[in-house]
C-alpha positions as CSV (number, residue, x, y, z in Angstrom):
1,X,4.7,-12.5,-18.5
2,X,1.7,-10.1,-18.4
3,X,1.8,-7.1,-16.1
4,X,-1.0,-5.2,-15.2
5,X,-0.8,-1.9,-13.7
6,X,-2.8,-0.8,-10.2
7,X,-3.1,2.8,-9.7
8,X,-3.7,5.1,-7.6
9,X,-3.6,8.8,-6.3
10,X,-1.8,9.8,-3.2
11,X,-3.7,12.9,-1.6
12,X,-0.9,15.1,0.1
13,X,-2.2,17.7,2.8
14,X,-0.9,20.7,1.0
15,X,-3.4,19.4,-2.1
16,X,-1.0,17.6,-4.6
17,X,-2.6,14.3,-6.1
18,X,0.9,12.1,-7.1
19,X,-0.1,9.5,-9.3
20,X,1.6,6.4,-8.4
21,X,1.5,3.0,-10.1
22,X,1.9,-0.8,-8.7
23,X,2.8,-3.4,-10.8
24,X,1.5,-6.6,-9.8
25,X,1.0,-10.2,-11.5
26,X,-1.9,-12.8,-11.1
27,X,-0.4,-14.9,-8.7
28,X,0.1,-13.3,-5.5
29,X,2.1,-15.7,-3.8
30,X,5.3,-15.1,-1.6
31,X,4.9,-11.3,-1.4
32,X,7.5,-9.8,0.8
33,X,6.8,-8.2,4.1
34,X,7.5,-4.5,2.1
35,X,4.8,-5.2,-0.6
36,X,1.9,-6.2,1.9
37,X,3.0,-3.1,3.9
38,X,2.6,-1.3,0.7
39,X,-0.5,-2.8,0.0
40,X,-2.4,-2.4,3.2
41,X,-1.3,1.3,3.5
42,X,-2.7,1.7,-0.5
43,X,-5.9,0.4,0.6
44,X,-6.4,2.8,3.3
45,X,-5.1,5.4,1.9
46,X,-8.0,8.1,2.2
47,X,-9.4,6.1,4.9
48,X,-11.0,2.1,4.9
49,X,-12.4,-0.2,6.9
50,X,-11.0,-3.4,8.7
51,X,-12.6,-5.5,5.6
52,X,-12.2,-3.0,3.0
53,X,-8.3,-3.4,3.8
54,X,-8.3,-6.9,4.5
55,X,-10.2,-7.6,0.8
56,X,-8.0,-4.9,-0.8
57,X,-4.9,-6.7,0.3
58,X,-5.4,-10.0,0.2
59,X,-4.4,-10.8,3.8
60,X,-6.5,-12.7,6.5
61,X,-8.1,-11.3,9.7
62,X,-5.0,-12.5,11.8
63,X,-2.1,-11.5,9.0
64,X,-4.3,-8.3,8.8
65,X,-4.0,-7.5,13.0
66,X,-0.5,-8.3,13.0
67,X,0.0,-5.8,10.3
68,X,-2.0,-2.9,11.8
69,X,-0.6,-3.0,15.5
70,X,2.8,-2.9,13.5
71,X,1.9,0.1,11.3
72,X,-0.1,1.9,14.0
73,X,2.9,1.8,16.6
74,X,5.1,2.8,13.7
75,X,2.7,5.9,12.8
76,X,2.3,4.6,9.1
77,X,-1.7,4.4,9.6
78,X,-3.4,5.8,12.2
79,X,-7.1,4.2,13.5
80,X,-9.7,7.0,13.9
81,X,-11.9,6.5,16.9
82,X,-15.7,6.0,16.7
83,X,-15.3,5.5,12.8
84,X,-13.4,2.6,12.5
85,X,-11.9,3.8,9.7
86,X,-8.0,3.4,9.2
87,X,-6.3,5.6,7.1
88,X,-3.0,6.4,6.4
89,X,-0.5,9.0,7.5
90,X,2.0,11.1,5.6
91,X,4.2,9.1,6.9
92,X,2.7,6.3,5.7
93,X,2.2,8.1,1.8
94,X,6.3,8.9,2.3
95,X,6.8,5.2,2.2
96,X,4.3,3.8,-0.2
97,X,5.8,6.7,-2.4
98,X,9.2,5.7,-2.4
99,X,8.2,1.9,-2.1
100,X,6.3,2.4,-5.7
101,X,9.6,4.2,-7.2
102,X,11.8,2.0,-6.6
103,X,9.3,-0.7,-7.7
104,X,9.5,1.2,-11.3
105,X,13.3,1.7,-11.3
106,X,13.5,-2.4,-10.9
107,X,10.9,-2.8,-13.3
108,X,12.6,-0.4,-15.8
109,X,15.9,-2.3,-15.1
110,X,14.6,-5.9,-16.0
111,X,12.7,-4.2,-19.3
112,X,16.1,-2.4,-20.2
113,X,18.2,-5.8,-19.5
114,X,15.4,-7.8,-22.2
């Protein structure tokens, strides 16, 4: 199987860029709810648009609504008036952080079990 790596930088507010690494496969089919969570609050991490998001994680306009009014009343992304412009919280980089390590500590256990 070939794994490619998506990266990017989480911007903390005390200044801190955490570099933090996805793996993710071709096919995107069958993605649990915690990946598209995951993914959405990557893409607007530093702040995106409705599209940019949508594009980013592969979701359609009504997957993508369902997903924002979740993650806005949960204060993982927060919608920025006049801008429209999501972008997300520290909550929001709390989870994608620990989503992404425990994504490398499975994908260090299947490596270490071949």
């Amino acid at each position: 199987m070939c794994r490619m790596f998506y990266c990017s930088y989480l911007n903390f507010s005390c200044g801190v860029n955490t570099k933090i690494s996805q793996p993710f496969t071709n096919n995107m089919g069958n993605r649990s709810r915690t990946e598209i969570v995951g993914n959405i609050l990557d893409a607007a991490n530093g702040g995106a648009t409705k599209t940019k998001i949508m594009y980013t994680a592969f979701l359609s306009y009504n997957q993508l609504n369902e997903y924002l009014s979740i993650l806005i009343d949960n204060n993982l992304l927060e919608y920025l008036d006049g801008t429209h412009i999501f972008k997300t919280t520290e909550k929001g980089l709390n989870f994608l952080k620990i989503h992404n390590e425990i994504g490398e500590l499975l994908l260090s256990n299947i490596e270490n079990n071949n």
